[in-house]
C-alpha positions in Angstrom: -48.8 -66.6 137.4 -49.1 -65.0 140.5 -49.7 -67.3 143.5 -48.2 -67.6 147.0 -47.7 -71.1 149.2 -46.8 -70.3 152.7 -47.0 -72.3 155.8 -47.3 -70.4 159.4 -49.4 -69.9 162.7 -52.3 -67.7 162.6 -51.5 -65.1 165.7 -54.3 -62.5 165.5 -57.3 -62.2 163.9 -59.3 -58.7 163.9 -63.6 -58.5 164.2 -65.1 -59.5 160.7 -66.1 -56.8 158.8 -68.8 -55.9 155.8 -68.1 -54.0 152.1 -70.6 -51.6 151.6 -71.6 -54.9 148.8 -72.0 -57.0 151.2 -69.0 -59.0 151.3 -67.1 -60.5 154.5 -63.7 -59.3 155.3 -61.7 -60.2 157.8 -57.7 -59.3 158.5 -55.2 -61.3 160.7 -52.1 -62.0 161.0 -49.6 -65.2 160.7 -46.1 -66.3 161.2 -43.9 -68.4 158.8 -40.7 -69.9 159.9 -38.8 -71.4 157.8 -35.1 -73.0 156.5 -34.0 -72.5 152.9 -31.0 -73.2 151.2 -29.5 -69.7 149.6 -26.0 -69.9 147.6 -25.3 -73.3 149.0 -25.7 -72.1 152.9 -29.0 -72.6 155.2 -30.8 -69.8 155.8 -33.5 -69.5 158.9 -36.1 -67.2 158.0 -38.9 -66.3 160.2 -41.6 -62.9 160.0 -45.4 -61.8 160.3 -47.4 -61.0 157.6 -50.4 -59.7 157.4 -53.6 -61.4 155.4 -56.9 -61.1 154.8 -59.9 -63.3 153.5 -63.0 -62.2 151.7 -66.1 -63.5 151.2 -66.3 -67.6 152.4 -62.4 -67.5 152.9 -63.5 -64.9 155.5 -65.8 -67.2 157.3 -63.0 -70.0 157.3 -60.2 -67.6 158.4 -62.3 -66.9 161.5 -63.5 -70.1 162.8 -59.8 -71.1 162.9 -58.2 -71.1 166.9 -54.7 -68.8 166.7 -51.8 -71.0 167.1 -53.4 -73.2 164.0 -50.5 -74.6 161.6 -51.9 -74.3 158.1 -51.0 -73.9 155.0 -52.1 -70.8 153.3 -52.5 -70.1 149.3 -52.9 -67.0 147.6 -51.6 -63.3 146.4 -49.5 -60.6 147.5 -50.9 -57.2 146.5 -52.0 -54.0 148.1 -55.0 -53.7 150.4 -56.2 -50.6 149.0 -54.6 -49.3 145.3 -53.0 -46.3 146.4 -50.8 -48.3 149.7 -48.0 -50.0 148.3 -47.3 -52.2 151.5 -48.0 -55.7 150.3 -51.1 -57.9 152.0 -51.6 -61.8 151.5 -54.6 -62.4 150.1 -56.3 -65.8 151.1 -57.5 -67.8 148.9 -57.6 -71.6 150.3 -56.3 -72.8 153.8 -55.4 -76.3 154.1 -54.6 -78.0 157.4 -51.0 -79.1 158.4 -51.6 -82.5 161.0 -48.7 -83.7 163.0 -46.2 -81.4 162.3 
């Protein structure tokens, strides 16, 4: 199974955008920041990634302000098949309150 949990900040989000199909796509980008336990010693890890949301995940992706802490779920794969930087591909955003 290929699926991806991440929490983060949404920092940027580009103008929505039309497939020649029809379908809404919109990029952005977010920040994770993290602490993980690796070989017994805590680790901070913090980056951007970029992601993008198609179809009603577009539309959702967009009405959130920047700054939003949310949980993100989805895929890493290309945007296009012939790049081979990685893209996360949003599938479900789910609120983080109080944290």
């Amino acid at each position: 199974m290929h699926s991806v949990l991440l929490s983060g900040v949404l920092l940027e989000k580009e103008s929505r955008r039309y497939s020649p199909a029809g379908v809404a796509f919109l990029s952005a980008q977010m920040r994770h920041e993290d602490e993980v336990i690796e070989n017994n010693i805590v680790r901070k890890i913090a980056f951007e990634l970029p992601i993008l949301a198609a179809g009603e995940m577009a539309f959702r992706l967009e009405s959130l302000p920047l700054g939003e802490k949310v949980i993100f779920k989805g895929f890493l794969a290309p945007r296009q098949k012939k790049q081979k930087r990685l893209v996360f591909h949003i599938q479900s955003i789910e609120f983080l309150k109080g944290i």
